[in-house]
C-alpha positions in Angstrom: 4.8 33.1 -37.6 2.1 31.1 -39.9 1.8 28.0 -39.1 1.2 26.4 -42.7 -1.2 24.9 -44.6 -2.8 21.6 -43.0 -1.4 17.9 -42.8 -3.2 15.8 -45.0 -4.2 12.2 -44.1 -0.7 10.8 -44.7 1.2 13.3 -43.5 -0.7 13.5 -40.2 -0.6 9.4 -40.2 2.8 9.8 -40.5 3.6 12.3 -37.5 1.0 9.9 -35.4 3.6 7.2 -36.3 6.6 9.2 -35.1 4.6 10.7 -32.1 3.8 6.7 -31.0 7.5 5.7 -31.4 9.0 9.0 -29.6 6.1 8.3 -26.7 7.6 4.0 -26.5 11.5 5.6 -26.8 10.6 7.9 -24.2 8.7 5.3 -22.1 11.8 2.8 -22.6 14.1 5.5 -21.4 12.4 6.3 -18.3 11.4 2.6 -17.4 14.1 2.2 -14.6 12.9 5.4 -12.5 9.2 4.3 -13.0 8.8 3.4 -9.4 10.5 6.7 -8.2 8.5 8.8 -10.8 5.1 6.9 -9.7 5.0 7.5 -6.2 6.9 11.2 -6.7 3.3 11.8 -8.7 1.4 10.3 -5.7 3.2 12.1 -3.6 2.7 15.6 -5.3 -1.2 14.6 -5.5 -1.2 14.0 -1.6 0.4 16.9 -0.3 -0.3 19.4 -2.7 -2.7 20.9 0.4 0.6 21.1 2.2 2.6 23.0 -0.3 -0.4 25.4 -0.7 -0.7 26.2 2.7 3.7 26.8 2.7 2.9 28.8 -0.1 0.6 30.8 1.6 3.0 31.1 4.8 5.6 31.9 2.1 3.8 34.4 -0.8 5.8 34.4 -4.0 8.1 31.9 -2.9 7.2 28.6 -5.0 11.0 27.3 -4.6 10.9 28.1 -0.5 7.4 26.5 -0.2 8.7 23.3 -2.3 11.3 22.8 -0.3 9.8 23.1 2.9 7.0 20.5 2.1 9.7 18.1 1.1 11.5 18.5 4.8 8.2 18.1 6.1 7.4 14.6 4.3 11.1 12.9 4.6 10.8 14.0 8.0 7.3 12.4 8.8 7.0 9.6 6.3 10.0 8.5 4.5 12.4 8.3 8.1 9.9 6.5 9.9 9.4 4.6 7.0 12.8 2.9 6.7 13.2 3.0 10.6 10.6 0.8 10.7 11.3 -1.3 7.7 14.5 -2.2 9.1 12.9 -3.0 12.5 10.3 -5.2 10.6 13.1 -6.7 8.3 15.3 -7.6 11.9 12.4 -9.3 13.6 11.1 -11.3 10.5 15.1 -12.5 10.0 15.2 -13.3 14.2 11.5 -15.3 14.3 13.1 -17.2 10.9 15.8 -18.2 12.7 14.3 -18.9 15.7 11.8 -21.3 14.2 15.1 -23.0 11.7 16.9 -24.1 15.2 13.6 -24.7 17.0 14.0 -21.9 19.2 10.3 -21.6 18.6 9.0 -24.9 18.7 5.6 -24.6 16.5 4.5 -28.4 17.4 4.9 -27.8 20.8 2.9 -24.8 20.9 0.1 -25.8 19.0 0.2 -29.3 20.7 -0.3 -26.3 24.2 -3.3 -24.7 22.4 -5.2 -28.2 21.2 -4.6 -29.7 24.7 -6.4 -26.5 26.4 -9.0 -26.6 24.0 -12.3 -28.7 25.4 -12.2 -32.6 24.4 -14.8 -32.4 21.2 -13.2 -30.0 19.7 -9.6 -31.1 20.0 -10.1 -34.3 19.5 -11.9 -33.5 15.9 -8.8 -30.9 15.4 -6.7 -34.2 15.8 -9.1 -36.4 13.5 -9.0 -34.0 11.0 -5.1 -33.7 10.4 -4.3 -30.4 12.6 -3.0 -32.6 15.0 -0.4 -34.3 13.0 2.7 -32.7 15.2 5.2 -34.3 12.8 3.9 -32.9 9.3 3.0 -29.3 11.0 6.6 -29.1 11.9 8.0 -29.9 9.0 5.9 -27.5 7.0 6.7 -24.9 9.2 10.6 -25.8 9.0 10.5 -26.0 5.6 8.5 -22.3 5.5 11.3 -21.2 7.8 14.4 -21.9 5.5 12.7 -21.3 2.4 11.6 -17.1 3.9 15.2 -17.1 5.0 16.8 -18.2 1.9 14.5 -15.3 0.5 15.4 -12.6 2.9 19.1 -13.6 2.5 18.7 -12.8 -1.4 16.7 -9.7 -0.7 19.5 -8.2 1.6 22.5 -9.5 -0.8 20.4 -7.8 -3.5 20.1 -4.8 -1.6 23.3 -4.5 -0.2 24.5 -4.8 -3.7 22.2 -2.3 -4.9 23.0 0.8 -2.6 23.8 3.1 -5.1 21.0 2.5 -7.8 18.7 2.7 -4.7 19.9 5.9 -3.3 20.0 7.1 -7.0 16.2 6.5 -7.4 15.4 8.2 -3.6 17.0 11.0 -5.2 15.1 11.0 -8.2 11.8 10.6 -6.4 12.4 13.2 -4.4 13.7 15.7 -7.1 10.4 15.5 -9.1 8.5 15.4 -6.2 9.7 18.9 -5.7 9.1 19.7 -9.2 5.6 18.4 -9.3 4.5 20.3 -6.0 6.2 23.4 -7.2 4.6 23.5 -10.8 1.6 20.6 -10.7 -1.0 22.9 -10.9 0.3 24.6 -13.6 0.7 21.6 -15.5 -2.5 19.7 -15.2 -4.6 22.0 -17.3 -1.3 21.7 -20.3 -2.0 17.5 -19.9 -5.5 17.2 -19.7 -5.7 19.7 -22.8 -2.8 17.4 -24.7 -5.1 14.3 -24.1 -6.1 13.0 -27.6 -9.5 13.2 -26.3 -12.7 15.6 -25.5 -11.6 18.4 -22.8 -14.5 17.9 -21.0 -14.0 13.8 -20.8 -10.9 14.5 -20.3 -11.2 16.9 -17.3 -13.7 15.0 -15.5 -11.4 11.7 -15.6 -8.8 13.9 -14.3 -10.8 15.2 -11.0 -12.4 11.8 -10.4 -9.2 10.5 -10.7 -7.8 12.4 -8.6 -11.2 12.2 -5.7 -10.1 8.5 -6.0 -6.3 8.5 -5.6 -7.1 10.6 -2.3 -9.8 8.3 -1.2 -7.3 5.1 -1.7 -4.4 6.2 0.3 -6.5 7.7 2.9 -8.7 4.6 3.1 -6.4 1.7 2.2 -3.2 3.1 3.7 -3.8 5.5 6.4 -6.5 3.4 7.8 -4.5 0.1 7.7 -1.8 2.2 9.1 -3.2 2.9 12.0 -4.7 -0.2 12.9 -1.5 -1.8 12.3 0.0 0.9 14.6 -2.9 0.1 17.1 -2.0 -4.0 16.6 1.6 -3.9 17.5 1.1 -2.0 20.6 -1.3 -4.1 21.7 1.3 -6.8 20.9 3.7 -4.9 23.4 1.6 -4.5 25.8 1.2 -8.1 26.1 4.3 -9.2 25.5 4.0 -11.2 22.2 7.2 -11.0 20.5 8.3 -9.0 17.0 5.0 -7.0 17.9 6.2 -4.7 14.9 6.1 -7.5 12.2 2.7 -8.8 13.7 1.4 -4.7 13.0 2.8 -4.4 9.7 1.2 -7.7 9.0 -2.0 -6.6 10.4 -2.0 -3.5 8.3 -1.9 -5.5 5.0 -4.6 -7.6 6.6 -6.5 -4.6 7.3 -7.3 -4.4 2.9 -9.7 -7.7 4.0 -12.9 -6.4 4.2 -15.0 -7.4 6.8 -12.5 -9.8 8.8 -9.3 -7.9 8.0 -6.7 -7.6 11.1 -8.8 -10.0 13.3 -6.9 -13.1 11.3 -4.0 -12.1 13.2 -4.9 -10.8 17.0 -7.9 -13.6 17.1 -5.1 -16.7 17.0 -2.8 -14.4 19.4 -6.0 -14.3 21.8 -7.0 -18.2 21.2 -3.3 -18.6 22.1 -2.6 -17.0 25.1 -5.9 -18.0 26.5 -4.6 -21.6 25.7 -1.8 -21.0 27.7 -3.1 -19.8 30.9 -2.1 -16.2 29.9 -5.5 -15.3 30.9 -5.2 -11.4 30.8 -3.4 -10.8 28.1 -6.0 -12.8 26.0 -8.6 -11.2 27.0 -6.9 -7.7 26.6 -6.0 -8.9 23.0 -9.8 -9.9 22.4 -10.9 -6.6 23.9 -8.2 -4.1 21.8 -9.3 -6.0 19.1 -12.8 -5.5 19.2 -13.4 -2.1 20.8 -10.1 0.0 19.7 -8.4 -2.0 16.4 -11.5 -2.8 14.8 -13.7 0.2 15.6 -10.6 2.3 14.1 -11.7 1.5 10.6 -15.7 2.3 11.3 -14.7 5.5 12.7 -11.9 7.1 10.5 -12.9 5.9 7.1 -15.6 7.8 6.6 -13.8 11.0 8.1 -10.6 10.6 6.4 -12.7 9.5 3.0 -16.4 9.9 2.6 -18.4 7.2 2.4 -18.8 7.6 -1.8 -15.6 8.5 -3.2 -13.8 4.8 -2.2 -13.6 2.1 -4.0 -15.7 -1.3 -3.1 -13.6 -2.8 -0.8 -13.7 -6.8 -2.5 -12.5 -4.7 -5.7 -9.4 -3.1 -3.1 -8.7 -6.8 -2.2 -8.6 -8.0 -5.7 -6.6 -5.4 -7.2 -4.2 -5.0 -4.1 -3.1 -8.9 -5.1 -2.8 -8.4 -8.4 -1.0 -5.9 -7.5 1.5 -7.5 -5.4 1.8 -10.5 -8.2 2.7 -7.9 -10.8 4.3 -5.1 -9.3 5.7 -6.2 -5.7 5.4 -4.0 -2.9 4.3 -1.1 -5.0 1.5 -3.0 -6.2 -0.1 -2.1 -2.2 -0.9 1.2 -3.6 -0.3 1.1 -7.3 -3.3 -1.8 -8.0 -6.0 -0.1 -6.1 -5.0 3.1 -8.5 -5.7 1.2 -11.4 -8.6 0.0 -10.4 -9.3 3.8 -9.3 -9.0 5.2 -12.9 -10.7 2.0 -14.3 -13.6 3.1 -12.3 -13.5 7.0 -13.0 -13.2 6.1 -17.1 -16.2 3.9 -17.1 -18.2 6.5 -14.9 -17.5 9.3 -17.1 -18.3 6.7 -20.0 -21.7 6.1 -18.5 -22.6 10.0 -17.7 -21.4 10.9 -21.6 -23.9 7.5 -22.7 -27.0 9.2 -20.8 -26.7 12.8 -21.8 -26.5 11.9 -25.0 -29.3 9.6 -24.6 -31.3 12.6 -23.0 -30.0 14.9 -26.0 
């Protein structure tokens, strides 16, 4: 069939117009499932090596393959996932609590660590305001019942919310399926829809991609594991909620240089204080030799050492993530900072050859 004579300039302004307002209705449309679509896409970008190699165990059978990588990620990330969310969620409710009735008494316990400490130094610890037992406590109460007002509303909210929550698993996991099934068939179709050169376009897309790979194996899977390696060395000594102290450890671990050392280091200090002389020095020693060597030696096996992103640009963009997109923003801010980075290198190559030209 012909496909008829050419637009002119108002006609193809007009079909812009209605292309831009489909694209927002579209957008507006799809808003609620964003989070479920985003990380199905992440997803289907991470484990597309997976569904190739069912593929391979399964020729010809794209549905088979799909399905199979999807048991094989609910069953090693998302259930462990919400195990331990749930576990984290328990113990940060229970130390709450325990500090709003003064189960855990925090004056008492710092009053314990600035007593062991030598004269000099406690005394200018004391000078200097950090010994003010009455103030410390009543921040720390009033920390207490403001996190626990906040949990409360969290759980009523998701309580209330089981059904749209479920709905949205289900959604994620639906076009994860789709994306590992037919992704690599569709990545040429967008990168050739772009409204911009192919060959821009195409290098964007596998930078892009280098990058995404390079953030949640750096970021996550590093911080992961060193949170992993934090709460059992947490257990082994016998702090309590060892599992929120490694989650919280793991988030640390986006810090460059100091990273999950702000919280083992005041764990050591402590039980040192507190005559608990082997456990702080096991603390000191896990945290040296084992938690923080775990970054120096996976990193660069897991990543490369020039496909990452700067890691006071991670730190940056992991915040702002947070402050605009919640927990999402963990993996979603270092992304945009990803394809921020992979448009302004392609920018700068397409500057110099045409420079050289």
């Amino acid at each position: 069939m012909a496909r008829g004579r050419a637009m002119t300039g108002t006609e193809r302004g007009g079909f812009l117009l209605f292309l831009a307002l489909v694209t927002a209705a579209m957008l507006l449309v799809v808003w609620p499932f964003v989070a479920p679509l985003v990380w199905a896409t992440l997803a289907a970008i991470m484990f597309q090596p997976l569904y190739q190699r069912m593929l391979g165990w399964r020729k010809g059978r794209e549905n088979q393959a799909a399905v199979l990588a999807l048991l094989v990620i609910t069953v090693a990330v998302i259930i462990p996932s919400v195990i331990i969310g749930s576990m984290v969620v328990d113990e940060a409710i229970g130390m709450f609590a325990a500090l709003r009735t003064g189960d855990i008494d925090v004056a008492r316990e710092l009053d314990t660590v600035i007593a062991a400490l030598p004269a000099g130094l406690g005394s200018r610890l004391v000078e200097s305001g950090w010994g003010d037992m009455a103030t410390l406590q009543a921040r720390a109460q009033e920390l207490a019942e403001d996190s626990i007002g906040l949990i409360a509303r969290h759980a009523v909210t998701i309580g209330g919310g089981v059904a749209g929550w479920l709905l949205a698993f289900g959604v994620g996991l639906y076009v994860t399926f789709f994306l590992l099934r037919d992704g690599k068939q569709m990545t040429p179709k967008l990168i050739h829809a772009f409204p911009i050169q192919q060959d821009i376009a195409e290098r964007m897309a596998e930078r892009f991609l280098t990058i995404v790979r390079a953030t949640i194996k750096g970021s996550v899977v590093v911080g992961l594991v060193q949170g992993a390696l934090g709460a059992i060395t947490f257990w082994i000594v016998g702090i309590p909620s060892a599992i929120l102290f490694g989650v919280i450890m793991a988030l640390f671990s986006l810090l460059p240089a100091i990273g999950p050392a702000i919280v083992w280091a005041p764990a050591a200090i402590y039980l040192l204080a507190v005559g608990e002389y082997w456990q702080g020095i096991f603390v000191i020693v896990s945290g040296v030799a084992i938690i923080g060597m775990a970054d120096n030696l996976l990193r660069p096996v897991l990543v490369g050492r020039d496909t990452g992103i700067p890691d006071w640009l991670i730190l940056v963009t992991t915040l702002g993530g947070i402050a605009t997109m919640g927990l999402s923003g963990i993996v979603l801010g270092p992304l945009v900072a990803g394809l921020f980075i992979a448009a302004w290198n392609v920018f700068a190559e397409q500057d110099e050859e045409a420079a050289q030209a």
